[in-house]
Backbone bond lengths (Angstrom), bond angles and torsions (degrees), N, CA, C in turn:
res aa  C-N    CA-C-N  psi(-1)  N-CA   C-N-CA  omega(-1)  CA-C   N-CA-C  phi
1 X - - - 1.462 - - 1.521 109.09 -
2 X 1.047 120.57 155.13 1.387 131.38 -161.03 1.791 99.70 -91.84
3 X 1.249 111.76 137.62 1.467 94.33 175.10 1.356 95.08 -135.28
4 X 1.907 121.65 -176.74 1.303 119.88 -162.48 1.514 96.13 -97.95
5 X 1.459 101.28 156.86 1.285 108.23 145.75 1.852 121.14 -118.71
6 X 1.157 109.74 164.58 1.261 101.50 171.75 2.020 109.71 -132.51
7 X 0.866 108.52 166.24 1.518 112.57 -178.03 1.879 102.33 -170.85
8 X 0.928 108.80 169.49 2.147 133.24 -152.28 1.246 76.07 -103.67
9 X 1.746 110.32 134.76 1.739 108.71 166.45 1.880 71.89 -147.98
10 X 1.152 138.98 127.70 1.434 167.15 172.92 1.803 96.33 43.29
11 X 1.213 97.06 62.45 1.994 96.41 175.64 1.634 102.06 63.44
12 X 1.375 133.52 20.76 1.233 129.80 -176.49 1.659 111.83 -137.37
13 X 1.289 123.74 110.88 1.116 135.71 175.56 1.878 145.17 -40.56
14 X 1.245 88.94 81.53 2.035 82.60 -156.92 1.671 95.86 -109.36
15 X 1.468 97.61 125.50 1.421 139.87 173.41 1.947 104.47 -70.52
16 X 1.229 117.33 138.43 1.124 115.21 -163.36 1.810 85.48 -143.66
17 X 1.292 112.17 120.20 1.597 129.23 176.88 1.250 122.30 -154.41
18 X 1.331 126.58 169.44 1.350 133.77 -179.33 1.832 90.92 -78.09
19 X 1.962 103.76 130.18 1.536 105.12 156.04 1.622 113.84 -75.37
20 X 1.748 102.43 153.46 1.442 101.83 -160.90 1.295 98.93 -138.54
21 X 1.411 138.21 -32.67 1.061 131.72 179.79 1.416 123.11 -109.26
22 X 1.233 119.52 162.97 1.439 128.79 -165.70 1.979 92.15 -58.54
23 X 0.842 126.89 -63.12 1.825 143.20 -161.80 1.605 83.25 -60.43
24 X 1.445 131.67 -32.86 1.839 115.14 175.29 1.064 107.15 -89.82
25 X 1.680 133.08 -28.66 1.550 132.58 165.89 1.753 102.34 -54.85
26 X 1.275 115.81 -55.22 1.586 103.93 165.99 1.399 132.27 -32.86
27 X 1.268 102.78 -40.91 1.436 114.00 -156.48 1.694 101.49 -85.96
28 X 1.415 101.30 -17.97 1.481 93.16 -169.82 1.891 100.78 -114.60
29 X 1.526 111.59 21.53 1.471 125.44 156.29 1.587 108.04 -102.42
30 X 1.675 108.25 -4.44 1.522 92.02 178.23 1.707 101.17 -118.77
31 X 0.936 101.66 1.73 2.087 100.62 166.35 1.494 90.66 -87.21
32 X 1.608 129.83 -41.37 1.517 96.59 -171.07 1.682 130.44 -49.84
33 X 1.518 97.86 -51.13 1.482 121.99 168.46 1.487 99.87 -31.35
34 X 1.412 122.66 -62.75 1.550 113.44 -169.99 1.036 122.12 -71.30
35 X 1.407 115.64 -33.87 1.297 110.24 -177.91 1.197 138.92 -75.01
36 X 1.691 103.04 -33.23 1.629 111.74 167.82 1.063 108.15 -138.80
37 X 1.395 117.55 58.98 1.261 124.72 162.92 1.659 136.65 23.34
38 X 1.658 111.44 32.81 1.581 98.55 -173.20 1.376 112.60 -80.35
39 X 1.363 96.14 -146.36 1.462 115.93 -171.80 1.478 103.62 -108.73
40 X 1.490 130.09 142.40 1.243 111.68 -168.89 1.773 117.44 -78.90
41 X 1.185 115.80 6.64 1.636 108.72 151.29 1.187 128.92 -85.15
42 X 1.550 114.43 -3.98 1.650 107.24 139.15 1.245 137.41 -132.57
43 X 1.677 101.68 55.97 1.282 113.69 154.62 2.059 109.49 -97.28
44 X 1.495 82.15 143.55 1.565 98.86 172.50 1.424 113.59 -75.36
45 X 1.518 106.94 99.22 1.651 111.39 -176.08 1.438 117.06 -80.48
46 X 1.451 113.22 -179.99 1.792 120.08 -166.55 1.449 100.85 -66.71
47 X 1.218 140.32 -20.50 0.882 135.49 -156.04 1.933 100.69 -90.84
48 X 1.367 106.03 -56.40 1.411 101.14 163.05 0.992 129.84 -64.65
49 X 1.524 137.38 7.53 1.162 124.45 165.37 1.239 105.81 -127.27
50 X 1.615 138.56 23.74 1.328 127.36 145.08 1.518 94.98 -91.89
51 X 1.353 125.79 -31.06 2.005 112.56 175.35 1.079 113.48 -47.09
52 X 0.982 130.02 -53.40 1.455 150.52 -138.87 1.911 100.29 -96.40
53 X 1.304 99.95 -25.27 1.838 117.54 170.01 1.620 90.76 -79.44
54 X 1.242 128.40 -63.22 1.446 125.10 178.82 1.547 111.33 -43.66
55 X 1.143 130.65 -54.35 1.468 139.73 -170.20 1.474 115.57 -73.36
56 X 1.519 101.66 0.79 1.697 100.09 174.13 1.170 112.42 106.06
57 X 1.450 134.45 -11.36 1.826 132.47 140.41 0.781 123.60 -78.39
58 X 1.219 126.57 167.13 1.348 152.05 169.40 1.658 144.08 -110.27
59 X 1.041 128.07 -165.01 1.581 129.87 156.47 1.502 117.00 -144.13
60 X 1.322 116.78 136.89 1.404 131.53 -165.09 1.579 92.02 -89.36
61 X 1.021 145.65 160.92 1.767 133.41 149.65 1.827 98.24 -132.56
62 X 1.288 124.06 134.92 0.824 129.64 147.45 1.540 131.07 -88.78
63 X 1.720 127.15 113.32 1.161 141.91 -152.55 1.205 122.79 -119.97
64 X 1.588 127.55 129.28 1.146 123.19 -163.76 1.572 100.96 -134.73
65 X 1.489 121.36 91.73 1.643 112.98 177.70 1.978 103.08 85.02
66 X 1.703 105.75 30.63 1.130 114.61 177.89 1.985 106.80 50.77
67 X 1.235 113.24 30.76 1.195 132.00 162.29 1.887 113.27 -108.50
68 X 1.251 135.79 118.26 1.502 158.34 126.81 1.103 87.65 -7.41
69 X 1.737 106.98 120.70 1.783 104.25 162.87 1.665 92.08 -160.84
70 X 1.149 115.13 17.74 1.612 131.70 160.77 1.580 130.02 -169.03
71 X 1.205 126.46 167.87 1.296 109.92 157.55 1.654 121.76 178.87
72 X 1.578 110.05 130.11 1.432 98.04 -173.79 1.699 110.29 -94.81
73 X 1.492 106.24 145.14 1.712 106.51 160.04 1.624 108.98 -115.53
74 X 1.502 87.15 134.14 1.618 108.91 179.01 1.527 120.65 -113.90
75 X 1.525 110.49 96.93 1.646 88.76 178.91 1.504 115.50 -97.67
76 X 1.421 110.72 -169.21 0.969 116.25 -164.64 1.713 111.52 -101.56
77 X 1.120 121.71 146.72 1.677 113.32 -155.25 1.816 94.07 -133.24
78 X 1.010 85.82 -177.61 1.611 97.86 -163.08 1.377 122.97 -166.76
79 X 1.782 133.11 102.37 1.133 128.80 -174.81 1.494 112.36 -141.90
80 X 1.262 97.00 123.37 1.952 105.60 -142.66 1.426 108.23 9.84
81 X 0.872 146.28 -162.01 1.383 149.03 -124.28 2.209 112.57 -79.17
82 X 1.389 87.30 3.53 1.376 83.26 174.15 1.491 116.70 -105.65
83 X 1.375 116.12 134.61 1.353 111.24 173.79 1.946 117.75 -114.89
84 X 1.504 106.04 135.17 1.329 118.70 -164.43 1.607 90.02 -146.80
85 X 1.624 96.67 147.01 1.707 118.59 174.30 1.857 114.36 -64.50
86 X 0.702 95.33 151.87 1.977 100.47 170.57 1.692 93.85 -146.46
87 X 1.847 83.77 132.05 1.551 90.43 -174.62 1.600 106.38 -106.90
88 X 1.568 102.84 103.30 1.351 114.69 168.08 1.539 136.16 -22.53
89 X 1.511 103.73 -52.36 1.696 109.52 -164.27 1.363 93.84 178.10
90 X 1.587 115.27 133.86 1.297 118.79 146.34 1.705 127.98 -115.41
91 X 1.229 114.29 167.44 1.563 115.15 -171.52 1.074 105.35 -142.15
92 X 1.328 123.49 144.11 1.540 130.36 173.82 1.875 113.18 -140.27
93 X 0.859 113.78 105.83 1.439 115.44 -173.60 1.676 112.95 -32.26
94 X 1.280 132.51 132.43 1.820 115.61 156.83 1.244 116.10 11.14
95 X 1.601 89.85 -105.90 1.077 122.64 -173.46 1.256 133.15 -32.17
96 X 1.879 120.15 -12.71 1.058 132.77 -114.32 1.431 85.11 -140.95
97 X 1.489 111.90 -52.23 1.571 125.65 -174.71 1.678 119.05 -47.38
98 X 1.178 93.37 153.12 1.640 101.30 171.18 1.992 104.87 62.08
99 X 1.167 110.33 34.89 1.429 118.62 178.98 1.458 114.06 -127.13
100 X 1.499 118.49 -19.58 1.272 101.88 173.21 1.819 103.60 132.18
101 X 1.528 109.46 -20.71 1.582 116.48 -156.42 1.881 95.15 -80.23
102 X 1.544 121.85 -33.51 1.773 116.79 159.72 1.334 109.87 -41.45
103 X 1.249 110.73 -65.61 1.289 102.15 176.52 1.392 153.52 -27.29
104 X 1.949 92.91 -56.03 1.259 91.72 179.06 1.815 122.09 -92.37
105 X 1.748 82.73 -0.73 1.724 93.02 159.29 1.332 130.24 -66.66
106 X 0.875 141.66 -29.72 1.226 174.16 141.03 1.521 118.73 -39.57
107 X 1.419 118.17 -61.57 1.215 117.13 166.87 2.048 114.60 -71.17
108 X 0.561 101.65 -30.98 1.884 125.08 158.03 1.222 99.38 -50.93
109 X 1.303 144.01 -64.33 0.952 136.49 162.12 1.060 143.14 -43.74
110 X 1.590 122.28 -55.48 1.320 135.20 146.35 1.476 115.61 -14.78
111 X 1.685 106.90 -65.87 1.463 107.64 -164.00 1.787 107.21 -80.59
112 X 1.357 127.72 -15.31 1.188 141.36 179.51 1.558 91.27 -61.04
113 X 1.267 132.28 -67.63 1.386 165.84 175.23 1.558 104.59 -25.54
114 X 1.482 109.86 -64.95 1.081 123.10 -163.73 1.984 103.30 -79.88
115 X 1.513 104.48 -48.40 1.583 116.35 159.23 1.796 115.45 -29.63
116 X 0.729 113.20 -24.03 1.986 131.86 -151.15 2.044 87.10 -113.97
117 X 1.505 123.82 -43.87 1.331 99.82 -171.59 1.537 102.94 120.98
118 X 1.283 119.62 -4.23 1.764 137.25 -157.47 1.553 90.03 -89.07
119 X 1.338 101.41 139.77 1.456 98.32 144.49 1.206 112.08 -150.84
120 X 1.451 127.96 82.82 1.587 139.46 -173.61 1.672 118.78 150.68
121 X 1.442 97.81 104.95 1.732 95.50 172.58 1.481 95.19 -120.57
122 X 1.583 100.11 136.82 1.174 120.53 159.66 1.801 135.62 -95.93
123 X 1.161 137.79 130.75 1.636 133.91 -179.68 1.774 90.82 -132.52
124 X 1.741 87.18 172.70 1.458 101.65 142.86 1.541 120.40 -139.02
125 X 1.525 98.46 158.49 2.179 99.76 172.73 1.671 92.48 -127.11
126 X 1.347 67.06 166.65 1.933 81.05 160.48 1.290 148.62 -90.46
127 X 1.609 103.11 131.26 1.801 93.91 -155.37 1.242 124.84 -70.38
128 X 1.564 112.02 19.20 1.772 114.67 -176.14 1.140 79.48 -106.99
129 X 1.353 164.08 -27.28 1.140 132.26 -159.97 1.653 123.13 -119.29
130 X 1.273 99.19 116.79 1.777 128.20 -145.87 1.953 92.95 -62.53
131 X 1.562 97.03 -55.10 1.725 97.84 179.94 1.543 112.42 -29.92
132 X 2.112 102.85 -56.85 1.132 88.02 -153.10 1.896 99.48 -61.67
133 X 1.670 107.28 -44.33 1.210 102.80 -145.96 1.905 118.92 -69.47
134 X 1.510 104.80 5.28 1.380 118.32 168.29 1.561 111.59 -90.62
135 X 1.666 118.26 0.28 1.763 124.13 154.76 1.061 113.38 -67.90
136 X 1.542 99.76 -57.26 1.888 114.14 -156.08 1.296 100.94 -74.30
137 X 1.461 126.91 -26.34 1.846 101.35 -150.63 1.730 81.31 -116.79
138 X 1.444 112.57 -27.76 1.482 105.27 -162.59 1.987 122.41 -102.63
139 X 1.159 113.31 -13.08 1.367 148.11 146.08 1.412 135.70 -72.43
140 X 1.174 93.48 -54.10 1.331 99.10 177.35 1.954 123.45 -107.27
141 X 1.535 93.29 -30.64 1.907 91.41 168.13 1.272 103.57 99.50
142 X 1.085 119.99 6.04 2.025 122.81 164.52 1.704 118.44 -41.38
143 X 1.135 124.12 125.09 1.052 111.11 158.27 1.792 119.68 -97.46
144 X 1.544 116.07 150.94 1.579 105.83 167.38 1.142 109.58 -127.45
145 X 1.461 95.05 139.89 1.560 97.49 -164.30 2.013 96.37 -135.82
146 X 1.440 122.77 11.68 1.022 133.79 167.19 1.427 126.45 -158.75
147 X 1.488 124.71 107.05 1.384 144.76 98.33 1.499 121.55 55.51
148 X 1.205 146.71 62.81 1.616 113.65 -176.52 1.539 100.30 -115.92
149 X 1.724 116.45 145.53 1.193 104.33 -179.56 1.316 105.70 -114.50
150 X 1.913 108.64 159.19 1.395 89.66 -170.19 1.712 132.52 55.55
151 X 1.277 125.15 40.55 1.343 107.92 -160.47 1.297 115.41 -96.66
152 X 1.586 116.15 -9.86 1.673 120.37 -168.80 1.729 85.32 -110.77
153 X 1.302 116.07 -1.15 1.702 95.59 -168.84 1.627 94.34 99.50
154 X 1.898 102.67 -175.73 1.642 104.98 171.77 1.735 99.30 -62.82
155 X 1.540 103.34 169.13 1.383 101.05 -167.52 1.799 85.85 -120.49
156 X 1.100 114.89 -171.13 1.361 120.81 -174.27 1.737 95.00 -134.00
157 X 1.444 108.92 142.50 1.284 115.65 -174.81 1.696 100.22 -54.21
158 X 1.831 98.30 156.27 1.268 119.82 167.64 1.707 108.16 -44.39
159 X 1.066 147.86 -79.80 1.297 155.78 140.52 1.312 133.38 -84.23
160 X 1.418 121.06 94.62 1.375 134.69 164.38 1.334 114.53 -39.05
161 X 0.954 114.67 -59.75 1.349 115.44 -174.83 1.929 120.92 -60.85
162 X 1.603 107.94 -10.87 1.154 118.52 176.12 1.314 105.31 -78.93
163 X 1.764 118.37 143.57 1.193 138.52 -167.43 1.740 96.86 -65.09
164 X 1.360 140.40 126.07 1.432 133.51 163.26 1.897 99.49 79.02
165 X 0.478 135.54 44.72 1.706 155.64 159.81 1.567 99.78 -65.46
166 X 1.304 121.38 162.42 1.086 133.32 153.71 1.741 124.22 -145.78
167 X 1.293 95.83 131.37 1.530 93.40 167.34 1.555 109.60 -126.39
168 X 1.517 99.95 -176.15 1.801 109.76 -177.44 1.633 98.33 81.38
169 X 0.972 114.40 54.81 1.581 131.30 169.31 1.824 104.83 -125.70
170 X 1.410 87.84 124.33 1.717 80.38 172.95 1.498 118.07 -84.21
171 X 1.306 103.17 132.51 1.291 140.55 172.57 1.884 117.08 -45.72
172 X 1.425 106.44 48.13 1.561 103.09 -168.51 1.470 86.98 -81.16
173 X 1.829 114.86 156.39 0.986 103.24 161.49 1.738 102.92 -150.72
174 X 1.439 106.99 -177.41 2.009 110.69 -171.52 1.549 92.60 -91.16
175 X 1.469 102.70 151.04 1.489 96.33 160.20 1.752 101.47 -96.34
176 X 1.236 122.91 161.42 1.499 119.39 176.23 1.210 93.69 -117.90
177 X 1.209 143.92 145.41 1.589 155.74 -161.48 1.808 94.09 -136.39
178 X 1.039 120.94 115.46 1.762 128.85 174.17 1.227 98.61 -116.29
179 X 1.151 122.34 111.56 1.541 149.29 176.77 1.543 94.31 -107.38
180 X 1.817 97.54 81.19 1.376 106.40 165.48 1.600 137.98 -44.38
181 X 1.063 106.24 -41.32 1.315 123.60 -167.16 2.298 100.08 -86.28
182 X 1.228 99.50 -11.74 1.694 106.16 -179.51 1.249 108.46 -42.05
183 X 1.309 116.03 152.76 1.682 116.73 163.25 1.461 103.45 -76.50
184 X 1.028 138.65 -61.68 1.440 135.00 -168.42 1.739 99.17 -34.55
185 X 1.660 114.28 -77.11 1.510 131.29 -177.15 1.264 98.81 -33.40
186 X 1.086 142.68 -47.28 1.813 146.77 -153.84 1.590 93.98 -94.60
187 X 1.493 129.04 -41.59 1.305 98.12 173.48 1.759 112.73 -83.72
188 X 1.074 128.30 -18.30 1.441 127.12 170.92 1.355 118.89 -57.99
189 X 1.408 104.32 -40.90 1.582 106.65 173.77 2.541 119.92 -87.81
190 X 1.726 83.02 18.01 1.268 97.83 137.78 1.383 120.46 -148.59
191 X 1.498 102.07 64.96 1.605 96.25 172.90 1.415 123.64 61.86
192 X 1.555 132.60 4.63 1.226 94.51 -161.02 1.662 90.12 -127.45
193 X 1.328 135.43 -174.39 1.621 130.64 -154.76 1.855 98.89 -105.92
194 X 1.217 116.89 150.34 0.963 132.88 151.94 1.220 124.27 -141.58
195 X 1.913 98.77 122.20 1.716 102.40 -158.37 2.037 86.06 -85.69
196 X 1.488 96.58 163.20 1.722 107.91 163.35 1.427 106.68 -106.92
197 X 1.058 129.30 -0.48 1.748 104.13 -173.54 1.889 100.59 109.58
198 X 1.101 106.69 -179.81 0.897 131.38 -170.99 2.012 105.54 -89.87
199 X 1.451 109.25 128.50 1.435 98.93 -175.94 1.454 101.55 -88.66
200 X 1.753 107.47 167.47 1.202 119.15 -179.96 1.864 125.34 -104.50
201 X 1.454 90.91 -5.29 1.776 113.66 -176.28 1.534 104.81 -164.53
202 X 1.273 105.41 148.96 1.505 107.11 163.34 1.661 103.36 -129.33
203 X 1.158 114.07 161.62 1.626 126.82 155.67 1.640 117.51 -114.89
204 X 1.218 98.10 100.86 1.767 115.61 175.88 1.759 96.30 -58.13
205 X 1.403 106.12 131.50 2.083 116.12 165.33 1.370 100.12 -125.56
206 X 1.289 112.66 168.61 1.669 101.06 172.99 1.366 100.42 -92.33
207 X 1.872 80.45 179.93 1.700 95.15 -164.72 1.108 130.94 -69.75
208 X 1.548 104.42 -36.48 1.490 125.96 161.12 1.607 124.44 -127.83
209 X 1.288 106.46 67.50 1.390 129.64 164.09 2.091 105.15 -13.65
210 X 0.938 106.81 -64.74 1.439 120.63 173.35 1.327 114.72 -31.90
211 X 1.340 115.30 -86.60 1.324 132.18 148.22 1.701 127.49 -25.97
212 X 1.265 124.33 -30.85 1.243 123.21 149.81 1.136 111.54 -71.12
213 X 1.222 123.86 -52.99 1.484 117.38 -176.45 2.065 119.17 -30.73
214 X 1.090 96.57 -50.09 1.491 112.27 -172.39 1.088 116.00 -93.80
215 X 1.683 135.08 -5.14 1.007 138.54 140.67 1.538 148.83 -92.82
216 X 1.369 85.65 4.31 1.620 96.98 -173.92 1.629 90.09 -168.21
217 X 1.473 138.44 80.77 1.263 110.61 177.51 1.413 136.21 -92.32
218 X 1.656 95.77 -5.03 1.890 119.37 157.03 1.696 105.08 -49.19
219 X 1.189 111.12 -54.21 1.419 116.43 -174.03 1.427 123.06 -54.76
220 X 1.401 86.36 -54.97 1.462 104.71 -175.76 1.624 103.11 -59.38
221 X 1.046 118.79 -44.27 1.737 113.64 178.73 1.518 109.41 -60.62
222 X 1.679 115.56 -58.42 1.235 84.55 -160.27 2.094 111.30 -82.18
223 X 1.506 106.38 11.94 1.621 111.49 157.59 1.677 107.27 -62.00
224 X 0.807 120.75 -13.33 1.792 125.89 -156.21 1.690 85.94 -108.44
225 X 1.673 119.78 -47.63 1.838 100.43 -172.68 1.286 90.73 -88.83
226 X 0.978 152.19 6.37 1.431 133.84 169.51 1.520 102.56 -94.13
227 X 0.968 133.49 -8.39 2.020 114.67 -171.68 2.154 85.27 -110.24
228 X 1.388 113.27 -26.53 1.154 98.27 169.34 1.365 132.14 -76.93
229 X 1.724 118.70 3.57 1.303 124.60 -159.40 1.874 77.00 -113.89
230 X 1.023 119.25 -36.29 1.564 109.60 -175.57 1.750 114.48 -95.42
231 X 0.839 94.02 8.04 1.777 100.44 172.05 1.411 90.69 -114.56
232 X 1.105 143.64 -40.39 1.115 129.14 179.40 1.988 115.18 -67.63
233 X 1.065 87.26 -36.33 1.823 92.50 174.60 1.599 111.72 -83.00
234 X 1.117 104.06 -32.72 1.885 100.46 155.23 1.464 123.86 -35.11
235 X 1.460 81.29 -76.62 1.530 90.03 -171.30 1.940 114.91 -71.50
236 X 0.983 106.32 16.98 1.689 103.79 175.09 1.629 103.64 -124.87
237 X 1.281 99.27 -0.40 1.504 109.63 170.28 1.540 94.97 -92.80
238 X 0.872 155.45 -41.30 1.688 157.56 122.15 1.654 100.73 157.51
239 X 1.254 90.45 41.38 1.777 83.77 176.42 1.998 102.48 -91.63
240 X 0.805 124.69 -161.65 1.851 139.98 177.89 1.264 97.15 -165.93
241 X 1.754 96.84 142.82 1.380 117.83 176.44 1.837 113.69 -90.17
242 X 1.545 121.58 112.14 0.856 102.43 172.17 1.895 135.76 -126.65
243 X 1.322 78.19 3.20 2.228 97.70 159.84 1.204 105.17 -118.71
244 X 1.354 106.60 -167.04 1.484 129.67 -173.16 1.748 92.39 -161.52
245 X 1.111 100.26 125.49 1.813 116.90 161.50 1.700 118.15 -69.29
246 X 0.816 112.31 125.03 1.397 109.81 -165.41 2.318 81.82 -90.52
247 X 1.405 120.59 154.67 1.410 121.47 171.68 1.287 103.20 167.10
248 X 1.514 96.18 105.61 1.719 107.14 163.46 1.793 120.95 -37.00
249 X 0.985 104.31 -31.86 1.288 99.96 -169.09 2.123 102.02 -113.49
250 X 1.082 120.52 -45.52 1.808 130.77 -172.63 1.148 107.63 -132.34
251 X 1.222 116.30 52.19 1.911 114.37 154.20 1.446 113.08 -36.27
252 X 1.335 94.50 140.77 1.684 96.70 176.62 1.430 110.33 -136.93
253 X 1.609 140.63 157.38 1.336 156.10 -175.79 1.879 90.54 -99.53
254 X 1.462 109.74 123.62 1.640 110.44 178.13 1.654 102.60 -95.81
255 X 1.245 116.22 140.48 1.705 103.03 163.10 1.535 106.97 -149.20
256 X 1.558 84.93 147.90 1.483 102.65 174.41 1.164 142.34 -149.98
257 X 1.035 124.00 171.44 1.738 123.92 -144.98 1.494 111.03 -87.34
C-alpha cells in the first residue's frame, strides 16, 4: 500500500500520495489546463487516468492543506516480457514551481517504482528547454540515449491564450531513461555529486527557448532543426547525453561515450 511522505518545499508542508478519488482525478484535470495551457483534446481526462490505475499505474498527487498543487502519472509499460513504468505527465501548480515539490514527485516515484519490483521509468521533455533538461539529466541522473522527431505531431503553443504565443512547431522530443537502481541516480537522490568524466561533445540550445519563440519564431525553428540534426548525429555516433551545463547566456547538452 502506498503510504505518504511529507518533506519542506518554501517553509510549507507538501504531502506526497497516491490520488484516489474521482474530486483528486479532477483536480489533477484542472492543473493540466493551467499549467500548459492546451486544448481540451489534449488533456488527459478522468477516465484515462483511473484506466490506466486499473492497468497497473497510478498517480502521485502532491498536497498542500489536503489541496492538489502537483501531480505525477506513471503507467505501466511493457516490452516483451519485461515490465518498467513510463512517466506520462507531470504538473506543478505556479505558484508551486521552482520550490522543490518536482522533485519530490519524482523521487516518490522512484521509490513507488522500486516498491513494485521496477527498475526503469522512461518519459520525454523538450530539448529546447534548458530548465527542464537541467531536472532530468542534472537532478535527477537520466540518461538520453534517443531522439524522437515530431513525436506528438505539430504541438500547440505553451499558452494559447498568451499574447504572441506560437504554435505549429514540431513536437520533437528526448526520451530520459532513469535507471533506478544506477549509482549516479542513488547518490542524487541523496544529495550528493557524481562527476562522469570529461564530455566528448556538447549541443549549445538557447537560453530562453520561450522567449525566442515570440520574438523571432523563424529563428527559433530553424534553432530547433539544428540541435535535432546534431543530437541526432550524436547519438548514431554512439555517444549518450548525460549532463546539462547550466549558462545564462550558452547552455549546452554534455555527451559521452
Amino acid at each position: 500500500m502506498p503510504t505518504d511522505s511529507a518533506a519542506e518545499a518554501s517553509n510549507t508542508t507538501v504531502n506526497i500520495r497516491e490520488v484516489s478519488s474521482i474530486q483528486e482525478y479532477d483536480a489533477c484535470i484542472k492543473l493540466q489546463r493551467e499549467v500548459f495551457g492546451l486544448p481540451d483534446l489534449e488533456i488527459s481526462p478522468r477516465r484515462h487516468l483511473i484506466v490506466s490505475h486499473r492497468a497497473g499505474g497510478w498517480t502521485l498527487g502532491a498536497f498542500v492543506d489536503h489541496k492538489l498543487i502537483g501531480f505525477v502519472h506513471h503507467l505501466a509499460a511493457v516490452k516483451g516480457d519485461y515490465i518498467f513504468g513510463y512517466s506520462h505527465m507531470m504538473a506543478v501548480a505556479a505558484e508551486y514551481q521552482n520550490k522543490g515539490v518536482g522533485a519530490q514527485l519524482k523521487w516518490a516515484q522512484r521509490a513507488r517504482a522500486l516498491a513494485e519490483g521496477r527498475d526503469f521509468i522512461k518519459w520525454t521533455f523538450e530539448p529546447m528547454r534548458a530548465r527542464n533538461a537541467h531536472f532530468n539529466l542534472n537532478r535527477l541522473g537520466v540518461v538520453v540515449r534517443e531522439y524522437a522527431v515530431n513525436f506528438y505531431g505539430t504541438d500547440y503553443s505553451t499558452n494559447p491564450a498568451e499574447k504572441g504565443s506560437v504554435s505549429g512547431l514540431d513536437s520533437d522530443r528526448l526520451f530520459a531513461s532513469w535507471e533506478l537502481n544506477d549509482q549516479r541516480v542513488e547518490s542524487f537522490s541523496q544529495r550528493q555529486d557524481f562527476p562522469v568524466g570529461d564530455p566528448e561533445r556538447a549541443i549549445e540550445i538557447p537560453a530562453d527557448f520561450g522567449a525566442l519563440l515570440k520574438s523571432d519564431p523563424d529563428e527559433a525553428k530553424r534553432e530547433m532543426l539544428r540541435v535535432r540534426e546534431e543530437f541526432l548525429q550524436a547519438l548514431s555516433d554512439g555517444l549518450v547525453c548525460r549532463e546539462f551545463e547550466r549558462n545564462d547566456e550558452q547552455p549546452r547538452y554534455l555527451f559521452f561515450r
